[in-house]
DOSE-276042 format. One record per residue (C-alpha): x, y, z; residue in three letters; residue number from 1. Coordinates in steps of 0.001 Angstrom, whole numbers, plus 524288, in hexadecimal, padded with zeros to 5 digits. Layout:
+-------+-------+-------+-----+-----+
:    px :    py :    pz : res :   n :
+-------+-------+-------+-----+-----+
:     X :     Y :     Z : ALA : NUM :
...
+-------+-------+-------+-----+-----+
//
This chain:
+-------+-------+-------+-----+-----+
:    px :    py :    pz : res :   n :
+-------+-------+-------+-----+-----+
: 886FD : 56369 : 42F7C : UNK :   1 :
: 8936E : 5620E : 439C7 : UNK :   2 :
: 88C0A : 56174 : 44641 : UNK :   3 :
: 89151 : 55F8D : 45425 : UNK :   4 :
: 88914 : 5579A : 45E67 : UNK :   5 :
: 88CD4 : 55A58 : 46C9C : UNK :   6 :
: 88AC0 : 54E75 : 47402 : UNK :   7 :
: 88C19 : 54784 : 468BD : UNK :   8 :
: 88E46 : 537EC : 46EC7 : UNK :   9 :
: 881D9 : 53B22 : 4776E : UNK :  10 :
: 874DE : 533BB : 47494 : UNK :  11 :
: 86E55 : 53D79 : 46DD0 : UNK :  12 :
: 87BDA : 5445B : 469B5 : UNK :  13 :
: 87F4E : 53692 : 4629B : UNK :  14 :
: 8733A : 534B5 : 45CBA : UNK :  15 :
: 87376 : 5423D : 45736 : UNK :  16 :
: 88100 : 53FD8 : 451A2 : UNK :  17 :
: 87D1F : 5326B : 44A6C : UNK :  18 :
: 870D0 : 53C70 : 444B2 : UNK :  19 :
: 878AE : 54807 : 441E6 : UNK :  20 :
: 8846E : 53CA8 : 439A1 : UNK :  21 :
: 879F9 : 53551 : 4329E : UNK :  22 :
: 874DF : 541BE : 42DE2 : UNK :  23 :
: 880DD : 545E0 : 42871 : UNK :  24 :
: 8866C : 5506B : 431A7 : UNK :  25 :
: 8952E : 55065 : 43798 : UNK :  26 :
: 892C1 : 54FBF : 44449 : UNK :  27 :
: 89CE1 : 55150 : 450CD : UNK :  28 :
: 898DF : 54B97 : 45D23 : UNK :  29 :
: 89E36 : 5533F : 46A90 : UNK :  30 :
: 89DDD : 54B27 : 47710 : UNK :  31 :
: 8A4FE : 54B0A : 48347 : UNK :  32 :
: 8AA36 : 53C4B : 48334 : UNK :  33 :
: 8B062 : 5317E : 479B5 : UNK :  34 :
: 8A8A9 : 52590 : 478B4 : UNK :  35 :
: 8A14A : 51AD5 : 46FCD : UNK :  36 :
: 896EC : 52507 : 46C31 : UNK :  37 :
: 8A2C5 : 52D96 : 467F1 : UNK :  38 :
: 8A816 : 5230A : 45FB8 : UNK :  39 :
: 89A49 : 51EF4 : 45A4F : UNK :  40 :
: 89802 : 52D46 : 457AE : UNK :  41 :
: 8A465 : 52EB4 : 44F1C : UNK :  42 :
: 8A183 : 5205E : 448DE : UNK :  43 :
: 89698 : 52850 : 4433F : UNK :  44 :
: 89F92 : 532FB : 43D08 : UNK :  45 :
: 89BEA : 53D0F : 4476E : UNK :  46 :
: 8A933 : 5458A : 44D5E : UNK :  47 :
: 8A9BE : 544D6 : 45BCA : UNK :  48 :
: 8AFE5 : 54E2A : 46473 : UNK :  49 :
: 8B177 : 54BB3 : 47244 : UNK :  50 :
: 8AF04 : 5554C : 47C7F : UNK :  51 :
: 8A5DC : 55D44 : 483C3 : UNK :  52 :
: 89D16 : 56942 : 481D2 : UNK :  53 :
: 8A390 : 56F04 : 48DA7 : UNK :  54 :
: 8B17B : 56FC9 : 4850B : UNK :  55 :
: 8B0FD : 57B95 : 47D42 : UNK :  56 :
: 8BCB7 : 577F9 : 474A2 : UNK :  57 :
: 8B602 : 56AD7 : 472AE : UNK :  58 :
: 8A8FF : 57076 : 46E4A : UNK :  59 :
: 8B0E6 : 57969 : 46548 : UNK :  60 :
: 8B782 : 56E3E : 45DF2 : UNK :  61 :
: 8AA6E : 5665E : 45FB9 : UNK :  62 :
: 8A219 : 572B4 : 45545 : UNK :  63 :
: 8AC91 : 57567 : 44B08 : UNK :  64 :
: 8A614 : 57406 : 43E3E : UNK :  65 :
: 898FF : 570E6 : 44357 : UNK :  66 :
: 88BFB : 57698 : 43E97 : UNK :  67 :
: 883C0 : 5706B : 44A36 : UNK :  68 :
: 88513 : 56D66 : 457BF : UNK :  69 :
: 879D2 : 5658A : 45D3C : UNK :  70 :
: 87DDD : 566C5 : 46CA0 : UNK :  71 :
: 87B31 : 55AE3 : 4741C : UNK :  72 :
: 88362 : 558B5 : 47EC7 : UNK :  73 :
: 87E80 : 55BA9 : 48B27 : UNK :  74 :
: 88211 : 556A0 : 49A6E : UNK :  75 :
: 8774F : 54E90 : 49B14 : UNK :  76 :
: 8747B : 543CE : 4A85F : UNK :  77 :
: 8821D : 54652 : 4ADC2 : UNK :  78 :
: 88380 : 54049 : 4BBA1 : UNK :  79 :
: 88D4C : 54578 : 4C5D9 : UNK :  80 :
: 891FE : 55207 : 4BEB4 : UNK :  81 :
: 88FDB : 560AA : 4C31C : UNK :  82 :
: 88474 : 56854 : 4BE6B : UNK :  83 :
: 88F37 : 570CF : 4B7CB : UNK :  84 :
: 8922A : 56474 : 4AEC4 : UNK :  85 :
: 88352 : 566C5 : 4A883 : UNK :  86 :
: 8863D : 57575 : 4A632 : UNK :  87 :
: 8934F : 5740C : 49F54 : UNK :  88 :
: 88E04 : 56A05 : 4963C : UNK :  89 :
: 880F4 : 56DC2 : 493A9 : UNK :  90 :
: 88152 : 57DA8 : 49409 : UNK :  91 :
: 89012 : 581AD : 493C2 : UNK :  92 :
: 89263 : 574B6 : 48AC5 : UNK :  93 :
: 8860C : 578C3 : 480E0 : UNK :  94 :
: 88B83 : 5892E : 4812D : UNK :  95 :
: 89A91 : 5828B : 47D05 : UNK :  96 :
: 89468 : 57BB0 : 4724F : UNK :  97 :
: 88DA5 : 5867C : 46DEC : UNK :  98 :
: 89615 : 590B3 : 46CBB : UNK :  99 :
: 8A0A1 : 58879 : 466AE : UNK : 100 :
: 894BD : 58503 : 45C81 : UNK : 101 :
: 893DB : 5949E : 459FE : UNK : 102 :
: 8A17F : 59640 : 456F6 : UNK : 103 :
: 8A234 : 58AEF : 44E76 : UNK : 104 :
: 89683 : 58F2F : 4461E : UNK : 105 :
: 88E17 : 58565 : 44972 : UNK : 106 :
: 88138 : 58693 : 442CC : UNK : 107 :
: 8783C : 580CB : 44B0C : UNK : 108 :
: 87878 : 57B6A : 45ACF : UNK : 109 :
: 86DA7 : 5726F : 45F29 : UNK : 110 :
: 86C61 : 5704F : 46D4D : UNK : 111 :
: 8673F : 564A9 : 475D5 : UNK : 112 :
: 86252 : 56894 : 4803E : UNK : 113 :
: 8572C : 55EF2 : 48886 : UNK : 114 :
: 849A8 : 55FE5 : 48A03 : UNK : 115 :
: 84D0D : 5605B : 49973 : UNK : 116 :
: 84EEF : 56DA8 : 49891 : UNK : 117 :
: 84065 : 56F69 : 49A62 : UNK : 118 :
: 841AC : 56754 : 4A690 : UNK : 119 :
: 8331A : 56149 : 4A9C0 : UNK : 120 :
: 82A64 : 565B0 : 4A1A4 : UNK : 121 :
: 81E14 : 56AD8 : 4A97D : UNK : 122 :
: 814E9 : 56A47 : 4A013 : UNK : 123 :
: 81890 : 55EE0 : 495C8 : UNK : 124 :
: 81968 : 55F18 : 48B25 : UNK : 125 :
: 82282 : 569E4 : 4896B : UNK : 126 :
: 829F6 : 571E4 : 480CB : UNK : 127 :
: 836A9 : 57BD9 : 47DF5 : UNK : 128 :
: 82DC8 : 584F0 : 48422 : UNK : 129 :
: 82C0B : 57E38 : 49109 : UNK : 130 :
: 833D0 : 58269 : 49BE3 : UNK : 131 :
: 84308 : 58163 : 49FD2 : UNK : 132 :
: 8440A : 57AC6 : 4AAAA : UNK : 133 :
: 84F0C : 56FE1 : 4AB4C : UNK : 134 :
: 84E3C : 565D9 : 4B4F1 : UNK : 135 :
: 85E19 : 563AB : 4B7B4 : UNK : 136 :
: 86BB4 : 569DB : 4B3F1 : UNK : 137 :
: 86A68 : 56253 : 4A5FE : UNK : 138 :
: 85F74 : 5676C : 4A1C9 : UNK : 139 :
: 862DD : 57499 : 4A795 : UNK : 140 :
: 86EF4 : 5760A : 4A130 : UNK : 141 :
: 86A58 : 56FE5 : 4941F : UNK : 142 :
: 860D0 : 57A47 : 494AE : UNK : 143 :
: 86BF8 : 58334 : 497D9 : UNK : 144 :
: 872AF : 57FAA : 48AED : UNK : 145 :
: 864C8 : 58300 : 483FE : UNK : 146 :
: 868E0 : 590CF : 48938 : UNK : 147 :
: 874FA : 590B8 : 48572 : UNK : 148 :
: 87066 : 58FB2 : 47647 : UNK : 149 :
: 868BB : 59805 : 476E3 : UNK : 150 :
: 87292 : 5A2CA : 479A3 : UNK : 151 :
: 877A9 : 59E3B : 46D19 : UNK : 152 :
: 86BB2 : 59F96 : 465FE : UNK : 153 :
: 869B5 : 5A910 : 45A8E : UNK : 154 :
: 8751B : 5A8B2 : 454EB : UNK : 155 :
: 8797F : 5A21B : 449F8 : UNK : 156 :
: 87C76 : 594E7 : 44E5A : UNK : 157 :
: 86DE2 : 58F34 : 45041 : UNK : 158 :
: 86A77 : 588BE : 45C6F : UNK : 159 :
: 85FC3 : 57E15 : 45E39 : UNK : 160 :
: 85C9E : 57691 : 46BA7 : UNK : 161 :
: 85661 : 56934 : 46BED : UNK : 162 :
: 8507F : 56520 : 479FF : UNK : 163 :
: 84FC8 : 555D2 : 4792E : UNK : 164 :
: 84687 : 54DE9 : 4820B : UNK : 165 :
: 84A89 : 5404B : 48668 : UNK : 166 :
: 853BF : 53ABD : 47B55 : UNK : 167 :
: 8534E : 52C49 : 47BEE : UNK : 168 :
: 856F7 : 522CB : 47041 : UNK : 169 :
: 86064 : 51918 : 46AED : UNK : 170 :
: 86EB6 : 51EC2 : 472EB : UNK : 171 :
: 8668A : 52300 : 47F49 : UNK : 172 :
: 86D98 : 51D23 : 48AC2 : UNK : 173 :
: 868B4 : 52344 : 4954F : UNK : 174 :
: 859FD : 52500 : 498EB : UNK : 175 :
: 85172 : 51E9F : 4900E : UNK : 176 :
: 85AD6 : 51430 : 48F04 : UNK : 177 :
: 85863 : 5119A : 49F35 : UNK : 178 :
: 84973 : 511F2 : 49C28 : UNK : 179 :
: 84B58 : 507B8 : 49289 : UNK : 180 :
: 8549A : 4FFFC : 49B2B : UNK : 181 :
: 848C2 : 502E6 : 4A84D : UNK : 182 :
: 83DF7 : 4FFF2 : 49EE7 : UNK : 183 :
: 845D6 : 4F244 : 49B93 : UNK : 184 :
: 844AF : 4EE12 : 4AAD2 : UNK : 185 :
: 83527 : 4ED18 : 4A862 : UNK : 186 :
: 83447 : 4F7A7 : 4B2B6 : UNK : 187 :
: 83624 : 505AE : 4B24F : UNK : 188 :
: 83435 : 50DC0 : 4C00C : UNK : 189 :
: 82DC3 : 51BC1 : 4BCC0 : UNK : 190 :
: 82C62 : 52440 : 4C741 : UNK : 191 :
: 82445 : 52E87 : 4C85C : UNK : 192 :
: 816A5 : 52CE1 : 4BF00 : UNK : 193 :
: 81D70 : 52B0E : 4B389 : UNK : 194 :
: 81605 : 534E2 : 4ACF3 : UNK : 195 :
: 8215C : 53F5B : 4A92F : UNK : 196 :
: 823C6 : 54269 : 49C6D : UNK : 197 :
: 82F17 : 53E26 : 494CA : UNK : 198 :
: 8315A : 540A6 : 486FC : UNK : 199 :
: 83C01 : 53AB6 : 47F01 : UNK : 200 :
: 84278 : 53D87 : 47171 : UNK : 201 :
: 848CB : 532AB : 46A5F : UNK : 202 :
: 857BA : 5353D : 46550 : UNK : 203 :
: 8538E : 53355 : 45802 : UNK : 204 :
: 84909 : 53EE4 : 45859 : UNK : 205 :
: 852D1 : 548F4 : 45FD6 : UNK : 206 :
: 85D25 : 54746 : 454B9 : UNK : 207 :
: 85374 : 5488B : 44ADA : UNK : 208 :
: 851A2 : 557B6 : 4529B : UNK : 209 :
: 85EA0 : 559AE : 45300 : UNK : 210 :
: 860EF : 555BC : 4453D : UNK : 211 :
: 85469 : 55FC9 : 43FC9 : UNK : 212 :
: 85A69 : 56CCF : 447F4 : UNK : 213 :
: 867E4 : 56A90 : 44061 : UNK : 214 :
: 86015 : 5720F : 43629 : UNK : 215 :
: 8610B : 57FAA : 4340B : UNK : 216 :
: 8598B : 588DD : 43844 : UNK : 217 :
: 85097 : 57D4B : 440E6 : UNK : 218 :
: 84E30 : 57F7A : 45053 : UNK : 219 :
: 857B6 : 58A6B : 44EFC : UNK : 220 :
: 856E4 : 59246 : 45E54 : UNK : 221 :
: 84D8D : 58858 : 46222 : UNK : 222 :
: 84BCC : 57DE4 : 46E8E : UNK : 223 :
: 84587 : 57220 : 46A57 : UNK : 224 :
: 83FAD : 56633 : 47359 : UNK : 225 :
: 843AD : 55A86 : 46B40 : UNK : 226 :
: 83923 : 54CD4 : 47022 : UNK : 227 :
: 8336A : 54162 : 469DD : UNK : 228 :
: 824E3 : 54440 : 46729 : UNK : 229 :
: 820ED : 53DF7 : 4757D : UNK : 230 :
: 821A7 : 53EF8 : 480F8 : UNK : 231 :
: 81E6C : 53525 : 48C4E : UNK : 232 :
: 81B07 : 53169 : 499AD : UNK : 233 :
: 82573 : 5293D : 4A089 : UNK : 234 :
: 81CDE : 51E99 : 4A0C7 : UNK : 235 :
: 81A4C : 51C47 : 49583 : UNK : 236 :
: 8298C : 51F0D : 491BD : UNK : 237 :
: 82D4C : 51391 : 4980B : UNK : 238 :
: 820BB : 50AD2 : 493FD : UNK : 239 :
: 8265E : 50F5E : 48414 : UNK : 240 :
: 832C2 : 50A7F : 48726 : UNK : 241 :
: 82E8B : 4FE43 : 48CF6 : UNK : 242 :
: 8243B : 4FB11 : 48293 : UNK : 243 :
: 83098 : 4FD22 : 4788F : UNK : 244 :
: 83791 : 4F252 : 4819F : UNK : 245 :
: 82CFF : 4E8DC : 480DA : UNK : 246 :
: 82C6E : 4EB7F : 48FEF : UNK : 247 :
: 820CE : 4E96D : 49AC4 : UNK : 248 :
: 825D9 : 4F5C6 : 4A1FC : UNK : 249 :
: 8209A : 4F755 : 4AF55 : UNK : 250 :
: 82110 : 50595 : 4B48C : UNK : 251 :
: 82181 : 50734 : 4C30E : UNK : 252 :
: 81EFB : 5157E : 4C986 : UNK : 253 :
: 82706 : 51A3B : 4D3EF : UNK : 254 :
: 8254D : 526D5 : 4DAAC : UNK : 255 :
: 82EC6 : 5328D : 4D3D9 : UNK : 256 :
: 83418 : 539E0 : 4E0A4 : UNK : 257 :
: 83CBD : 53072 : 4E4FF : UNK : 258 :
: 843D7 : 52E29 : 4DA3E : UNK : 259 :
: 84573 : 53E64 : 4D953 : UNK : 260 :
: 84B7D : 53DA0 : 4E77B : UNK : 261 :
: 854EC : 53185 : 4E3A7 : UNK : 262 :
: 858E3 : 5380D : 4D7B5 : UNK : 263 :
: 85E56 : 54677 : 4DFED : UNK : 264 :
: 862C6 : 53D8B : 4EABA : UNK : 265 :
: 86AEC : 53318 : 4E017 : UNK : 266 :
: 87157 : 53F93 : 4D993 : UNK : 267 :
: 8754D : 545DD : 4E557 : UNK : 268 :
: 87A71 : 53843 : 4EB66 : UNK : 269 :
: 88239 : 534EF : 4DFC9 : UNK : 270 :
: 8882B : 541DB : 4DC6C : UNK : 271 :
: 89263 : 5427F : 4E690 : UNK : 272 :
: 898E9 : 5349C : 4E27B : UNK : 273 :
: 896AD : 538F3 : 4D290 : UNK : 274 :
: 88D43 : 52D4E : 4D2B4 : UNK : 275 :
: 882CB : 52C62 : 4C731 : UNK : 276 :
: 874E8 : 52AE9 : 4D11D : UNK : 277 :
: 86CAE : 5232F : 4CCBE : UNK : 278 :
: 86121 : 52AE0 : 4CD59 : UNK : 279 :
: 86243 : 53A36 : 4CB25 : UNK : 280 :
: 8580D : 54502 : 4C94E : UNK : 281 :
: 857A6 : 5457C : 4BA74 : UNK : 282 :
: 854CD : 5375F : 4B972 : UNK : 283 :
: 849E8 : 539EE : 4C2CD : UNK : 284 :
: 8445C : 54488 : 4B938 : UNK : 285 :
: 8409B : 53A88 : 4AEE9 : UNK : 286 :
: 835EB : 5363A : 4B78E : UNK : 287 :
: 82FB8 : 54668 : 4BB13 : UNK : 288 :
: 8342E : 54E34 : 4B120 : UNK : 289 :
: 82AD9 : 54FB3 : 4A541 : UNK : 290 :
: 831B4 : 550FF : 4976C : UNK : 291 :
: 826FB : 55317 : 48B75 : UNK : 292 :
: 827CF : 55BB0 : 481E9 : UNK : 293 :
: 82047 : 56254 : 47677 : UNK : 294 :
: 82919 : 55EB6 : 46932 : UNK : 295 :
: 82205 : 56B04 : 4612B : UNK : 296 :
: 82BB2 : 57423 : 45F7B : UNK : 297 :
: 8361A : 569FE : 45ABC : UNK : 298 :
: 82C38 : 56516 : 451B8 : UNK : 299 :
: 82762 : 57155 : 44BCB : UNK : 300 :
: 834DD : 57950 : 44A74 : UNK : 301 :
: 83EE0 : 56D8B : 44792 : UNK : 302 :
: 83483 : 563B2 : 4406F : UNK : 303 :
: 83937 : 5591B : 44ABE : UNK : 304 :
: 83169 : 54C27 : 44B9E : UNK : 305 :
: 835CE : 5413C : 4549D : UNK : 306 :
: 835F2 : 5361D : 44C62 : UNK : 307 :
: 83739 : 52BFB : 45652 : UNK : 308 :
: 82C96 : 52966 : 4602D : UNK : 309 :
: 82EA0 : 52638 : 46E21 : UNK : 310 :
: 82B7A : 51737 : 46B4E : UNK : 311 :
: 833D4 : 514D6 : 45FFA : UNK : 312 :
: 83F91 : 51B64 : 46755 : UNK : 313 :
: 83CB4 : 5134D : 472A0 : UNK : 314 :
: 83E4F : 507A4 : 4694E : UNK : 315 :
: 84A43 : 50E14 : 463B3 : UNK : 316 :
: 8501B : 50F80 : 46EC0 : UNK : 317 :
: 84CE5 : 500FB : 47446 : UNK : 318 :
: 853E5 : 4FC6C : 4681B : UNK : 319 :
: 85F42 : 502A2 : 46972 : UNK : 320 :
: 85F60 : 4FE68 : 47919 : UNK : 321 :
: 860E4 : 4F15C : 47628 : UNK : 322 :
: 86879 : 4F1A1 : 46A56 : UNK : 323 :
: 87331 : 4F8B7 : 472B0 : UNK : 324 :
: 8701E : 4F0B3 : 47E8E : UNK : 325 :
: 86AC5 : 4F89A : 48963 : UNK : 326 :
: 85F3C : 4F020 : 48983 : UNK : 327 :
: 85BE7 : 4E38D : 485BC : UNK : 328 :
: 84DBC : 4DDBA : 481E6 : UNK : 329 :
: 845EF : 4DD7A : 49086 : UNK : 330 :
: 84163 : 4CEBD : 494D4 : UNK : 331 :
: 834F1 : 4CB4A : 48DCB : UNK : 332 :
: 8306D : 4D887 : 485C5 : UNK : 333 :
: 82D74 : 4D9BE : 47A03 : UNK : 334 :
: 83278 : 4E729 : 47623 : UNK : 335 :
: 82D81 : 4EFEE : 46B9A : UNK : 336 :
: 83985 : 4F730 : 46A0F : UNK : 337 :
: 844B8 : 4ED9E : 46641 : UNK : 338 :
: 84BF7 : 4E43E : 46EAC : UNK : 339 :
: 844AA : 4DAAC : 468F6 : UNK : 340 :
+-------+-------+-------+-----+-----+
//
């Protein structure tokens, strides 16, 4: 197939292109900016077109010829813009891509959406079925563009939506990277119990999804939460990752309200001066907001499996760390990952 991947030089955008090429498809990459993952991307064969979502005439170029568009880009921990930045991206952005898929004749239109649209989940573990309630503008307006298809659904063009968990991986530079690089000091401060709920999905295992609802006729009008098999406290997240270090990890508890407080009063401070705080709000929600799900439905109507358990991606992920140089091998452990 010709397929198009929005946020195609992404993390999970680029590892879905390197999938989508080695298993034969044409694949055209949209993204807003040149750089070395555009260059990597078309080392790799794949066509890359640069632009945004919010450019209709770019979007239009972006689906001639295509039979798939997996849509992937998304506004997604932007500091210091205007809540109307989220909506134009994420809801106006996802309704431009889609109807310039319906006049090209697209055949299919998978959407990414985030398992954040269910907020905290009251009762974990959870499920499609459990309530709408998104905890900030992302996750509101990601949800929004879940709305958006489905005013397209029905007709011919078929329309599946994917609701990742917490992607982490080989190419993740942003959170579990800093609990690998925390975890590495010997001592990582959780506040609050340390008892939420956090449930990942490694890269490898989310492709593999987006790879089986290419197929015909699979997921078709459907919302899907896409997880690894578990789920896990936060303390016993960060005791995985150090045990894959080779790391006596000590785990200090510090009470959760003040660091809810710091994180309104950093955002507020910095916004005036366009300043990136330090602390905001939806860092704070790692600590409080439970994310565990129920994987049934995925399992039963799209045969998915994740293949790659939480350890082993730890590992994975360790490896690649070091081989790229974020960390190096901490003083005196003897890690059962890889920086050997």
């Amino acid at each position: 197939m010709k397929a198009l991947v929005t946020g195609g030089t992404g993390f999970t955008g680029k590892a879905l292109v390197r999938r989508l090429i080695d298993a034969g498809h044409q694949v055209v990459a949209l993204d807003y900016k040149e750089g070395l993952k555009t260059q990597e991307l078309k080392e790799w064969g794949a066509e890359v077109i640069i632009g945004s979502v919010t450019e209709t005439d770019v979007v239009a170029k972006s689906v001639q010829g295509v039979e798939i568009v997996f849509h992937l880009a998304a506004a997604f921990r932007e500091m210091n813009v205007p809540d109307s930045f989220y909506y134009d991206v994420n809801v106006q952005g996802t309704a431009n891509v889609l109807e310039a898929a319906l006049k090209a004749g697209v055949k299919r239109f998978i959407y990414c959406s985030t398992q954040g649209v269910h907020g905290n989940v009251d009762n974990p573990p959870g499920d499609e079925s459990s309530p709408i309630q998104p905890a900030d503008y992302y996750q509101q307006t990601k949800y929004e563009g879940e709305v958006v298809c489905g005013k397209h659904q029905g007709g011919k063009m078929k329309i599946v939506i994917l609701r990742p968990t917490a992607i982490y991986g080989p190419g993740d530079h942003e959170r579990f990277t800093m609990i690998f690089k925390r975890v590495a000091s010997g001592m990582f401060p959780m506040f609050g119990a340390g008892k939420t709920f956090y449930h990942p999905v490694y890269i490898d295992n989310l492709t593999d999804a987006f790879l089986t609802v290419m197929q015909d006729g699979v997921g078709d009008g459907q919302a899907y939460i896409i997880a690894d098999q578990e789920y896990v406290e936060l303390n016993d997240l960060v005791q995985r990752v150090a045990k894959v270090m080779g790391v006596q990890l000590r785990v200090p508890h510090y009470p959760l309200w003040p660091l809810i407080v710091a994180g309104h009063v950093c955002e507020k401070a910095c916004a005036p001066f366009g300043l990136t705080p330090p602390i905001f709000p939806r860092r704070v929600d790692w600590f409080r907001q439970n994310r565990a799900f129920k994987i049934d439905k995925a399992k039963r109507e799209l045969g998915y499996q994740p293949k790659v358990g939480l350890d082993d991606g730890l590992g994975r992920m360790y490896k690649w760390l070091c081989q790229e140089g974020y960390l190096s091998k901490p003083s005196g452990s003897k890690p059962s990952g890889c920086c050997r």
